[in-house]
C-alpha positions as CSV (number, residue, x, y, z in Angstrom):
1,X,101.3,100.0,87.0
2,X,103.0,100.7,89.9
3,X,105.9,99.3,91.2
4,X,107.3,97.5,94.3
5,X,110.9,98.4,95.8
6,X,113.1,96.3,98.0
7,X,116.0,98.1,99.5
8,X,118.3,96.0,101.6
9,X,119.4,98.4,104.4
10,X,122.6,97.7,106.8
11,X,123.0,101.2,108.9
12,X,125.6,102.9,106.5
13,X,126.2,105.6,104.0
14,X,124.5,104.0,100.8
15,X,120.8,103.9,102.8
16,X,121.2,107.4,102.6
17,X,122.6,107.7,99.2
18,X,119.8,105.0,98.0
19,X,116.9,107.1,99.4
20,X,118.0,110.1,97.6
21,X,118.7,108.4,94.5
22,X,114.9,107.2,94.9
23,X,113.5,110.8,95.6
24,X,115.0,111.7,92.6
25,X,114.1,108.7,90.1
26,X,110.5,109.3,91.1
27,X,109.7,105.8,90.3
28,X,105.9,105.0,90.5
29,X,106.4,102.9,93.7
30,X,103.4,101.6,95.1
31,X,105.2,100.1,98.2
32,X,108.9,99.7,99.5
33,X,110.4,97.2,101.4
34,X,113.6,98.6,103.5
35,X,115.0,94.7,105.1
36,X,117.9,94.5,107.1
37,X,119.2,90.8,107.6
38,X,120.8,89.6,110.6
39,X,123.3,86.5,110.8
40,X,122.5,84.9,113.8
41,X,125.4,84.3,115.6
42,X,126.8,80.3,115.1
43,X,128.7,78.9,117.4
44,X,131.7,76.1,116.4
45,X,132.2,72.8,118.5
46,X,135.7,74.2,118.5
47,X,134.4,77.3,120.1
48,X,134.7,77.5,124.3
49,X,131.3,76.3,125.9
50,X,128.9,79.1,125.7
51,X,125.5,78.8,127.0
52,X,122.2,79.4,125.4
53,X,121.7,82.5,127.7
54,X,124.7,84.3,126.3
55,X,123.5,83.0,122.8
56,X,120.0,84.5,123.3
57,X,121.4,87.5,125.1
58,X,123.6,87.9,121.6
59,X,120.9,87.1,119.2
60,X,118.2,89.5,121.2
61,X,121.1,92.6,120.9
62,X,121.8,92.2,117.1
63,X,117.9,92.3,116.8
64,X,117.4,95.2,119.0
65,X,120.3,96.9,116.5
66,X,118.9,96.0,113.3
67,X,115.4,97.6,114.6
68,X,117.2,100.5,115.5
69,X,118.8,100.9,112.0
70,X,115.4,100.4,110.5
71,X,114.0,102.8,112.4
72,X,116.4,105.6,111.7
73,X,116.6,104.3,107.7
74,X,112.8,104.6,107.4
75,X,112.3,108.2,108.4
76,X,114.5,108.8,105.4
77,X,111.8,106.9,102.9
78,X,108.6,108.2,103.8
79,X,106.7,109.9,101.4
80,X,108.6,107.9,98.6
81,X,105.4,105.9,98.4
82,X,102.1,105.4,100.1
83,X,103.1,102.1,101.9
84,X,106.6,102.1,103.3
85,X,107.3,98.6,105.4
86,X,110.6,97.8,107.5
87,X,111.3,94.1,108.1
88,X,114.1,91.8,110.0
89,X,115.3,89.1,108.7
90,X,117.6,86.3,109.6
């Protein structure tokens, strides 16, 4: 049967490396998973006041990064496997 692969992906040297590795396994993959998590950004009661629109501002740019990493990342995995999926998660 065919396999699933989840790769975690974080925008450095090892997506590379991993997708390589994969092309040359030649794993019977069915479907891979590339996920990059974000931390959402917490803030301390200790911490100056900040308010929620420099909170949301932060939150919405380390999405819009973590999208762009998939993007790039994914180009590198298709054709490993007839379904190739990107996802964000937090």
């Amino acid at each position: 049967s065919r396999m699933r692969i989840v790769v975690g992906i974080d925008g450095r040297k090892g997506d590379v490396m991993t997708a390589r590795m994969l092309r040359r396994l030649r794993f019977p993959a069915r479907e891979i998973d590339l996920v990059h998590a974000v931390s959402p950004v917490t803030w301390w009661a200790g911490d100056m006041a900040v308010s929620a629109e420099l909170a949301q501002e932060t939150l919405d740019a380390q999405k819009r990064a973590g999208e762009q990493v998939l993007q790039e990342v994914s180009e590198r995995y298709a054709g490993l496997a007839p379904r190739v999926a990107s996802s964000l998660e937090y």
